[in-house]
N, C-alpha and C positions, 0 to 999 in steps of 0.2 A: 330352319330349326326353331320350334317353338321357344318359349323361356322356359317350362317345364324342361324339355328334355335338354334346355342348354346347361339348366342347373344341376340337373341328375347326373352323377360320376361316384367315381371308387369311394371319393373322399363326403360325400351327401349326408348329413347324418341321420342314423337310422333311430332315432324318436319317439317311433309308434309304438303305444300304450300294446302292442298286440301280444301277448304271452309269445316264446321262442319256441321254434320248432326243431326237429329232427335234423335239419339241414346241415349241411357244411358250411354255408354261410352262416345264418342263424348260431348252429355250434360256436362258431368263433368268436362271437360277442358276448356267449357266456360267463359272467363273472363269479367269482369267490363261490363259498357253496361247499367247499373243502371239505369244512370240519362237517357237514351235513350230511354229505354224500357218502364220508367212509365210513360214517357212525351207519346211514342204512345200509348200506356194500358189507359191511361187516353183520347185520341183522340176517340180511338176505345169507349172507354163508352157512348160519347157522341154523336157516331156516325158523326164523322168525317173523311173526305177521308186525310190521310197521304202520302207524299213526302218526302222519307229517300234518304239524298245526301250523299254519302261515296267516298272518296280518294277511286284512286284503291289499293286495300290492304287492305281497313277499316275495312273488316270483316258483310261484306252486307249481306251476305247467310249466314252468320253464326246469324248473328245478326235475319234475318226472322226466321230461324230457332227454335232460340232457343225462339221467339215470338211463333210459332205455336205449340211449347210443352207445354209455361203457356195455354194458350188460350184451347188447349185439357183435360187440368190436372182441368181448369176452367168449362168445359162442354159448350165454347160457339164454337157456328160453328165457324170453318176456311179450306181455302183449300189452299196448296201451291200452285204457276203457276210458274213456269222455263221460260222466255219468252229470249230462247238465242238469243245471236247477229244474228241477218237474219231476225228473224223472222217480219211477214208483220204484219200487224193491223190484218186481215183478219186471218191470222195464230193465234197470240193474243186471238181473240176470243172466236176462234174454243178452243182452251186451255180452258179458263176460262169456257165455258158452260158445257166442259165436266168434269172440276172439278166440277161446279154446281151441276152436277148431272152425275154421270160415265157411267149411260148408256145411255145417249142421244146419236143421230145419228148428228153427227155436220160436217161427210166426207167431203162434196164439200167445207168447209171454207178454208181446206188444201192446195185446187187446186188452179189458178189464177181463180179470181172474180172481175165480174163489179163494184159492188158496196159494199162498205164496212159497208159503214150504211145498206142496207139490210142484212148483214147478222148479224147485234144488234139483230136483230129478233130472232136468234141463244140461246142468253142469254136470251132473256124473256121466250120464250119456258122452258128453262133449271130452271129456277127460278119457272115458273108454275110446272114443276114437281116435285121438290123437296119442294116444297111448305114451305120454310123456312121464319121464319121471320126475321132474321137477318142471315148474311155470310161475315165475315171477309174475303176477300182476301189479299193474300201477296202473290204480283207482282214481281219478280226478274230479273233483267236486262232487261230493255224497255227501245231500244233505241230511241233517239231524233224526228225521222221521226214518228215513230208509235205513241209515245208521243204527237204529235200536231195532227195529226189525231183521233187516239182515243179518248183520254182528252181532244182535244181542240175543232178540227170541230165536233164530235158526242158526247161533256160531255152535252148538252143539252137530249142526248138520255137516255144516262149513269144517267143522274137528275132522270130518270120516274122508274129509279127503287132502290129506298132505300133501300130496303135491303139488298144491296151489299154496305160494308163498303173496300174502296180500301187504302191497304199500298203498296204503288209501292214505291222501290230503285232501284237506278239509280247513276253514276258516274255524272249525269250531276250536279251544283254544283244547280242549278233550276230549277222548271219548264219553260218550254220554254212558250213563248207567242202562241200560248189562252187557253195555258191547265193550267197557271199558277189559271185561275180562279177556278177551277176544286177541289183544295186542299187546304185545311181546313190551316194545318198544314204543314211545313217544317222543319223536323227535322235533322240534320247536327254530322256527326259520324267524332269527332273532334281526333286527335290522341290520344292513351293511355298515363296516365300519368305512370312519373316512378314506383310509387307503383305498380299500375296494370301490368307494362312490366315484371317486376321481377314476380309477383305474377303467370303471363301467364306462364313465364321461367321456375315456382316451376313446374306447371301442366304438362307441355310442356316435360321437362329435369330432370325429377326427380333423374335419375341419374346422371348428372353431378354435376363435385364438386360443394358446395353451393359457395364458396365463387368465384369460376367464373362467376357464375350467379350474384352477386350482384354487381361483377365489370361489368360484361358484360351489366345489368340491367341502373349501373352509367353512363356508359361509353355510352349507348342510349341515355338516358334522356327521352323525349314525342316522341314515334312514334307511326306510327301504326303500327297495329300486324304483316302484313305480313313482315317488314322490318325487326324488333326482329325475325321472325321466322327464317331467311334467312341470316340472321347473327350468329342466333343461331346453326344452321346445319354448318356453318365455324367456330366454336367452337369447337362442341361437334365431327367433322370430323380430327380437327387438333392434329398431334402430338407437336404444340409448340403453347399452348395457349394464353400464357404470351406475343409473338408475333399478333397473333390477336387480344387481346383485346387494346393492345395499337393501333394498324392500327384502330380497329374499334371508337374508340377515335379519332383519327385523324379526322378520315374518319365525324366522326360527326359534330366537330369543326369546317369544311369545308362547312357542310348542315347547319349549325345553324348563317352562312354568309350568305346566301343566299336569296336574298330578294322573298318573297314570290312568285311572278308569276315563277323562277326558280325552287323554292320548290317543287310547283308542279306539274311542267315537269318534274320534275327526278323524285318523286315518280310515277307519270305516265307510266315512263319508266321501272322500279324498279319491276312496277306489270305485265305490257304487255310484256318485256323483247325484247331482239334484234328486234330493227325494225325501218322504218324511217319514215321521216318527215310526211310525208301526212298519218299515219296510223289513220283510222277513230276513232279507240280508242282514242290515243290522242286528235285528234279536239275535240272529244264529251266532253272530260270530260274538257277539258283546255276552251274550248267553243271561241275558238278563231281559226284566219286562220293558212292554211299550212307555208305565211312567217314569220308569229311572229313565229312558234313553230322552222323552220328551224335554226331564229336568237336566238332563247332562245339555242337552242341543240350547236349550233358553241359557245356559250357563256358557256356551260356547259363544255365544249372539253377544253378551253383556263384555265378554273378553274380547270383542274385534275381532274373533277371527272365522267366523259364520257369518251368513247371511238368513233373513228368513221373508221370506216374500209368502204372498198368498194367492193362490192357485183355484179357484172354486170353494168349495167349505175346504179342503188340506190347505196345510200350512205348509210349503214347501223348503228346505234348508239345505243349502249349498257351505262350500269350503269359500270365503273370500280368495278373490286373487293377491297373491304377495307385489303384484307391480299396480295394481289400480286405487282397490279397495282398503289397502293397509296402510296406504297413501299421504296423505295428505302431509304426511310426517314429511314425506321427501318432496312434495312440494312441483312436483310433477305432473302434467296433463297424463290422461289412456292412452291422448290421441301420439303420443311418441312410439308406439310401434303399432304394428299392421298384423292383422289376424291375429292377434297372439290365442295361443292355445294356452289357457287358463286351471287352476286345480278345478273351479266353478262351471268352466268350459260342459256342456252336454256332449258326453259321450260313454261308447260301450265300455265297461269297463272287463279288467282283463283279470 
């Protein structure tokens, strides 16, 4: 038996940065989300289109997710739609009609198209076939451009067919102008409290000691999930715990100075991971230009808790690690734990 699979068991803790799915397994690590969930379960009754705004980290897809398991367990239509970053209005559509209905022919919406409102045509066709009188959709990352085309210039199109009840999330912290008219409701995926951080930590890390989790739980206070998760993994990866959770103390102490538009530029940062100033994620979700975000990151660097390294002519800017980089305070080497997975760490973010 390898070490991999000696280590792998019930108790393994499940760490990964990956947004949660449909699963039964997945399901059951779902945390808090309560008050979110009946605020849109109550929109959806009344047949109102929802606007879910989440920090990146908030737990967006997880959150639709675990929407489209009551919603099935309820017997009322829904279809999930993936609407990744790139994707055109056009693209968008072609998605949603074939959810509508999975054998419709919607190929040429794929390709470059004239008109974007001709291909709405797409979705009525698809609604005529599946002949439904109500269809939840839950919209998943729709960025800003597709947003004011879609919902803004064609939500006049989007009106002629009610049966499509739309929960689009989104990083943006609102709808943009004129899609804002478009949604009922805005509901806003505010960070978890410490109860639920711990609570996610129990699900999360079943295996690690309890009473690190409840330090490591204290030592958070209100974030959101993916920041616990990513701290969690420099925990449960270190051989000198007692080191980390004071750095991750520190490390918070520092974020809970920070006046909110810095807040959240580093959780920004935090989710998208190594990258710089002009990166279109950032703009979108912060909703502001390339120089305030440049002057936020140089303001971020001077507070310790960024890094900025140079890349070619980019300036590249990462989250400091709370066990290396934040450091020296605790007087500690890196080398005390092994692979640790860092906020700074390169990876996809979810």
């Amino acid at each position: 038996m390898s070490r991999v699979t000696e280590r792998f068991s019930a108790d393994t803790p499940r760490l990964s940065r990956r947004p949660l799915t449909g699963s039964k397994v997945d399901q059951a690590l779902f945390v808090d989300r309560e008050v979110e969930i009946e605020a849109i379960l109550a929109a959806i009754g009344m047949q109102l289109n929802v606007f879910v705004s989440g920090a990146p980290g908030s737990g967006k897809t997880s959150l639709l997710r675990r929407l489209e398991t009551i919603l099935v367990k309820e017997r009322t239509p829904v279809a999930y739609v993936n609407a990744e970053a790139g994707t055109s209005a056009a693209g968008l559509i072609s998605a949603v009609a074939a959810a509508i209905s999975p054998g419709i022919d919607s190929g040429s919406s794929w390709v470059t198209v004239a008109d974007d409102e001709t291909d709405l045509e797409v979705i009525e066709e698809a609604i005529a076939t599946r002949a439904v009188e109500r269809l939840v959709l839950l919209v998943d990352g729709v960025s800003a451009d597709v947003m004011m085309t879609l919902f803004g210039r064609y939500r006049d199109r989007l009106w002629q067919s009610p049966e499509l009840i739309w929960v689009v999330a989104t990083r943006m912290a609102a709808p943009p102008r004129p899609a804002d008219a478009f949604f009922d409701r805005v509901i806003t995926m505010d960070p978890l409290s410490r109860e639920a951080v711990e609570e996610l930590l129990k699900r999360r890390a079943s295996a690690m000691d309890e009473e690190h989790r409840r330090q490591l739980a204290a030592a958070l206070g209100s974030v959101q999930p993916l920041e616990a998760l990513v701290h969690a993994q420099t925990l449960a990866l270190s051989v000198d715990p007692e080191t980390v959770l004071e750095a991750v103390g520190a490390y918070r102490a520092l974020v809970e100075a920070l006046p909110g538009r810095l807040r959240s530029l580093l959780e920004a940062l935090l989710s998208v991971g190594p990258t710089y100033a002009g990166d279109e994620r950032l703009l979108a979700w912060l909703g502001t230009s390339r120089p305030r975000v440049v002057a936020g990151l140089k303001e971020l660097v001077e507070r310790d808790l960024v890094r900025s390294d140079r890349d070619g002519r980019r300036q590249i800017y990462s989250v400091k690690s709370g066990l290396g980089e934040l450091h020296a305070k605790h007087g500690r080497p890196d080398s005390r734990t092994r692979a640790v997975a860092t906020p700074h760490t390169k990876q996809k973010s979810s």
